[in-house]
ZAMARGU-4260 file (C-alpha; in steps of 0.2 Angstrom, whole numbers, plus 5000, padded with zeros to 4 digits):
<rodrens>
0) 5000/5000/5000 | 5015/5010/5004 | 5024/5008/4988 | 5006/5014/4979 | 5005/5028/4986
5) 5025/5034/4982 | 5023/5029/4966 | 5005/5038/4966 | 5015/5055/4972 | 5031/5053/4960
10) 5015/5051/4944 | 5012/5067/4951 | 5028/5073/4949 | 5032/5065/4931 | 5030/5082/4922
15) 5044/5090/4931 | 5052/5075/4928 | 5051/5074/4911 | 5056/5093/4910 | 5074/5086/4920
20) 5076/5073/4905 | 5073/5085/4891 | 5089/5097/4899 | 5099/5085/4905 | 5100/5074/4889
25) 5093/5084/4875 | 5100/5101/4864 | 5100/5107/4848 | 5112/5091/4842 | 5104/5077/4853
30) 5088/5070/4853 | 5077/5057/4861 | 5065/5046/4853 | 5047/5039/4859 | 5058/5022/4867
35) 5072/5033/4875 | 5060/5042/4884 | 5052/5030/4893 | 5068/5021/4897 | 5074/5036/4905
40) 5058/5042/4914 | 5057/5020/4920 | 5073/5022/4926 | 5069/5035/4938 | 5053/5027/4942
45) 5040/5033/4933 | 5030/5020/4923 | 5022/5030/4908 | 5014/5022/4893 | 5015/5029/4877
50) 4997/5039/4875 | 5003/5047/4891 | 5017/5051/4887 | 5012/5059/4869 | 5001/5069/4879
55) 5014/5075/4891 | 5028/5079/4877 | 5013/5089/4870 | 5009/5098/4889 | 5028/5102/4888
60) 5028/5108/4872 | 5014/5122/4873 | 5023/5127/4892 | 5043/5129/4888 | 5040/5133/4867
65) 5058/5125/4865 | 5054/5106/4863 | 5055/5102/4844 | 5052/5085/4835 | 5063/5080/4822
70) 5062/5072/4808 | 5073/5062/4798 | 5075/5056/4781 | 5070/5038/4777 | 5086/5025/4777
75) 5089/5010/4766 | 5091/4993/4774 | 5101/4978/4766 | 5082/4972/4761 | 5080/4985/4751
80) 5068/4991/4760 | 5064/5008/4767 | 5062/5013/4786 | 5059/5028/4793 | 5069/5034/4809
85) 5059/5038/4826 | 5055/5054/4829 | 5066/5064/4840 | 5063/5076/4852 | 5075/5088/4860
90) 5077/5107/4866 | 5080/5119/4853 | 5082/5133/4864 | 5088/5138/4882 | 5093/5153/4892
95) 5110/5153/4889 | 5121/5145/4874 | 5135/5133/4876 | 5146/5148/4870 | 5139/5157/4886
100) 5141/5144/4897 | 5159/5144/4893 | 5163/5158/4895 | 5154/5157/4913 | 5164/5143/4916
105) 5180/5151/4910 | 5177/5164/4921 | 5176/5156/4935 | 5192/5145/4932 | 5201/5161/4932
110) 5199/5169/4949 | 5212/5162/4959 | 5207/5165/4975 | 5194/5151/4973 | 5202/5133/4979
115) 5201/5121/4966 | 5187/5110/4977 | 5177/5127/4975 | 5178/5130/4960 | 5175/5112/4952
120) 5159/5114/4963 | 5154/5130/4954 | 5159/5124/4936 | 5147/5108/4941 | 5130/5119/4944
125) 5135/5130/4930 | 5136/5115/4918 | 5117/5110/4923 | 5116/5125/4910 | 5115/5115/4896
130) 5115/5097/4892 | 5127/5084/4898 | 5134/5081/4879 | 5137/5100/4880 | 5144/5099/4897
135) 5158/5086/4894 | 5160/5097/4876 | 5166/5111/4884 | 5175/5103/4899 | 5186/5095/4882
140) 5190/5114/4875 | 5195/5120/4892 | 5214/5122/4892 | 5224/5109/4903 | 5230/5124/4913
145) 5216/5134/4923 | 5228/5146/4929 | 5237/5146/4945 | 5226/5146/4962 | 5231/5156/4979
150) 5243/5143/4991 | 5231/5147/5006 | 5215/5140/5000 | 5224/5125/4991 | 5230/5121/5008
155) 5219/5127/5020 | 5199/5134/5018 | 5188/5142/5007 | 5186/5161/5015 | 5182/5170/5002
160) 5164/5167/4995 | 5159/5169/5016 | 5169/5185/5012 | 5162/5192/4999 | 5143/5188/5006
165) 5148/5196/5024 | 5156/5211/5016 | 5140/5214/5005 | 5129/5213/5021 | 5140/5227/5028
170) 5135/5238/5012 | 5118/5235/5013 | 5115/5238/5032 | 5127/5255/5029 | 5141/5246/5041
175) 5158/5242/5046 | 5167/5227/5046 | 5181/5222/5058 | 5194/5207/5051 | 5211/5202/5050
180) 5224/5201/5038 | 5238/5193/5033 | 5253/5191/5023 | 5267/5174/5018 | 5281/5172/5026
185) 5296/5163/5013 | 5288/5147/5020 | 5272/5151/5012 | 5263/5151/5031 | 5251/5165/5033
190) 5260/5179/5047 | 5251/5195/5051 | 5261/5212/5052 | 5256/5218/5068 | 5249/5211/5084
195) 5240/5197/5081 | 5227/5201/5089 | 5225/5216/5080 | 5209/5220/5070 | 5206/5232/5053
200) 5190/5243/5054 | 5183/5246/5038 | 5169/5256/5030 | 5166/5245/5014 | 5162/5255/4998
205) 5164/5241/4985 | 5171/5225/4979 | 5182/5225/4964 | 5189/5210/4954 | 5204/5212/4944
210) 5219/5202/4938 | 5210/5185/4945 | 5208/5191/4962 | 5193/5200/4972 | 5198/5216/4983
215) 5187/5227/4996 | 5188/5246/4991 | 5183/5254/5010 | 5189/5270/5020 | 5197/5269/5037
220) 5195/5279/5053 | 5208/5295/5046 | 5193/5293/5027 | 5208/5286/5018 | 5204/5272/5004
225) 5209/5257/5008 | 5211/5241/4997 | 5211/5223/5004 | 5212/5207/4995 | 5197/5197/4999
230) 5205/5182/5001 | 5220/5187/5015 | 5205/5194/5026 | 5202/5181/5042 | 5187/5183/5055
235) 5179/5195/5045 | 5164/5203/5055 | 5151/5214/5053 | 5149/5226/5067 | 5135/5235/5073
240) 5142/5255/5070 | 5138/5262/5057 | 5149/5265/5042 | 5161/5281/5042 | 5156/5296/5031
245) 5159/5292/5014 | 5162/5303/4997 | 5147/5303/4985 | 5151/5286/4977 | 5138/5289/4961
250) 5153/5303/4956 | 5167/5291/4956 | 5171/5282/4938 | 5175/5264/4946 | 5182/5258/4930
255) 5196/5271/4930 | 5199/5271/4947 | 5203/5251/4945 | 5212/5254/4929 | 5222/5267/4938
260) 5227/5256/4953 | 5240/5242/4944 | 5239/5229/4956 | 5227/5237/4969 | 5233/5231/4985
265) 5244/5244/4996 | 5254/5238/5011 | 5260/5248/5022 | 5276/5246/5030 | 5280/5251/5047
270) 5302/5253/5046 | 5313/5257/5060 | 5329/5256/5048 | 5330/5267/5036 | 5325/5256/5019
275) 5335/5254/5001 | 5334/5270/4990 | 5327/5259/4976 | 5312/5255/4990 | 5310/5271/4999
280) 5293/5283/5001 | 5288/5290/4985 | 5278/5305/4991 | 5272/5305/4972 | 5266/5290/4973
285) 5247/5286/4972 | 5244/5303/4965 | 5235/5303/4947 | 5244/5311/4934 | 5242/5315/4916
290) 5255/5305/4907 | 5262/5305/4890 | 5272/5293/4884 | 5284/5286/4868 | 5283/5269/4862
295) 5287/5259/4848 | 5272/5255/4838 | 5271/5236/4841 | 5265/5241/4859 | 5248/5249/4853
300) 5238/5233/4861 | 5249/5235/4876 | 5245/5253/4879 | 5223/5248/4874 | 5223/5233/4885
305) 5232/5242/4901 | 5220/5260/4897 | 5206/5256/4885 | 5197/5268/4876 | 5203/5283/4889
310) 5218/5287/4881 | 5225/5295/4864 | 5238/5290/4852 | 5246/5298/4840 | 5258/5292/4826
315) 5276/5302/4830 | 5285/5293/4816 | 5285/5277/4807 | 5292/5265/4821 | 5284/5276/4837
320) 5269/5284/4843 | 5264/5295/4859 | 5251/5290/4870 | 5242/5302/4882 | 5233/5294/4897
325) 5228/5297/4916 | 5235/5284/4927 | 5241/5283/4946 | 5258/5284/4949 | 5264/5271/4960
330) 5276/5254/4961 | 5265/5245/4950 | 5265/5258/4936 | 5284/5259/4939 | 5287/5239/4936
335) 5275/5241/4921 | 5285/5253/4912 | 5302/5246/4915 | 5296/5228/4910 | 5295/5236/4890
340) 5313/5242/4892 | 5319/5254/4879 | 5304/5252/4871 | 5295/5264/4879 | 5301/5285/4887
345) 5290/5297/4897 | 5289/5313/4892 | 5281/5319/4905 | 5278/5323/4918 | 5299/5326/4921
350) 5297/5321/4937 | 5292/5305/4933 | 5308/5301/4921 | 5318/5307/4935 | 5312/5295/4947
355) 5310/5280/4937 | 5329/5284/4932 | 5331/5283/4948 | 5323/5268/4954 | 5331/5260/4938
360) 5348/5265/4943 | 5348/5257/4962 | 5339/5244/4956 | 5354/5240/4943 | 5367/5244/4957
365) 5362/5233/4969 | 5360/5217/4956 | 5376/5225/4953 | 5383/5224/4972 | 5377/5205/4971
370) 5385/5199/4955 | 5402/5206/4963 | 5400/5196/4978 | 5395/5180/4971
</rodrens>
């Protein structure tokens, strides 16, 4: 009597059933026929015969308007003889293409923060997407390499989606957050800079993700930005105060603000020793500037994919051209510019040649220093 009744409800059910089927196994290159049907909906447990079953494909059809019969040419057998295919049913059409899907997919293989477990979870719901043919599809066209993932969370926990939902809490309920952070030691262990007991108090503005990672954009108690990297935050918690006075964020172009910070994450280093000239403070740093620039005219993706649409060339002669741009000055700019070698030459600001000259130069001395004593 038990099994009755079950099998009573899961009848009840065999619509949505038979919906599950149609994504799971069907798409625009993969039917199913009459007989393939039923074998899949018995093997759930779902006895159907075939008027029913005629009458639910039907019932699906006028509710999703994406399930297609198709019909195939007639075939010759050895006998001669001619016989017709079955026809085929399948979804023609879903939310998103296997293109999309994809590039979902790809997207999320490329944030290293995310430990590989996590992410194999997240490229497993997106793959219920489209069909398990498409699925395994575009699992083969994924290059062997995902990219590298962030030592942390290969060898310890996943922090960073409880991260990014904790820290959008704060910005909803206008409040600030109160966490940890860390850095590596040469053994790769987590060490934090100050006490460790020591907390950060942030007011978060924003989330950003670039180069693969996610950051938190927030101001601190003296209204200076701060940047974080979602991921090195522990014991992040949301506090009950309310979030410090912040600037008018609708006024702020985010996209140049990120474009402007190479790298985004700022550390500040507490010294009681004087540091290496090559290292020392840069009171230009992380200051916007209007730059202009020579390079040599193979670098013109170079220069669009670090700047975008927001700056402007124009040809000098037939092996350079100037570029014009607005970008922050600091270390990461610096390392950008002398990775092109003589490729590239600021024009201005002067100050700027001067003291990439310069950082240029001790840097060269002290390889220098260590080439002599070796």
């Amino acid at each position: 009597m038990k099994n009755e009744s079950m099998l009573a409800f899961r009848n009840k059910l065999k619509m949505l059933y038979l919906k599950d089927v149609f994504e799971r196994n069907t798409d625009v290159n993969h039917g199913l026929s009459h007989k393939e049907l039923k074998e899949l909906m018995q093997e759930i447990g779902i006895d159907i015969n075939d008027r029913t079953l005629r009458d639910d494909i039907m019932a699906l059809q006028d509710y999703m308007q994406d399930v297609d019969m198709e019909l195939t040419d007639n075939i010759k057998h050895e006998e001669g003889k001619e016989k017709a295919h079955p026809i085929r049913y399948k979804i023609s059409k879903r939310l998103f293409t296997p293109t999309e899907v994809k590039l979902l997919m790809e997207s999320v293989r490329g944030i290293h923060s995310l430990s590989n477990e996590q992410t194999e979870i997240l490229l497993g719901k997106l793959s219920t997407l489209c069909s398990l043919a498409e699925a395994a599809q575009i699992r083969n066209e994924f290059a062997v390499n995902g990219g590298f993932k962030a030592y942390w969370h290969n060898k310890k926990h996943d922090v960073l989606l409880e991260n990014i939902e904790l820290i959008d809490q704060a910005i909803r309920e206008n409040r600030r957050i109160r966490f940890k952070y860390f850095w590596y030691k040469v053994t790769l262990e987590p060490t934090y800079p100050r006490d460790p007991k020591y907390r950060h108090v942030i007011s978060p503005l924003v989330r950003v993700y670039e180069n693969g990672f996610y950051y938190l954009v927030g101001l601190d108690e003296d209204g200076y930005f701060r940047h974080f990297r979602l991921d090195r935050m522990t014991d992040v918690y949301v506090t009950l105060k309310k979030r410090f006075p912040k600037p008018d964020l609708d006024k702020i172009d985010w996209v140049k603000y990120v474009n402007s910070h190479f790298g985004m994450e700022m550390k500040v280093r507490f010294r009681k020793k004087k540091p290496h000239p090559a290292y020392d403070v840069n009171l230009y740093y992380y200051k916007t500037y209007e730059v202009k620039m020579r390079f040599t005219r193979d670098l013109v993706g170079a220069v669009m994919d670090q700047f975008g649409q927001d700056v402007w060339l124009h040809r000098e002669d037939k092996g350079h051209f100037v570029a014009t741009f607005t970008a922050q000055y600091n270390p990461q700019f610096v390392a950008w510019v002398l990775g092109f070698g003589s490729k590239v030459r600021i024009l201005s600001p002067e100050f700027m040649y001067k003291d990439i000259w310069r950082y240029a130069h001790y840097t060269g001395e002290w390889h220098k220093i260590r080439d002599e004593d070796e």
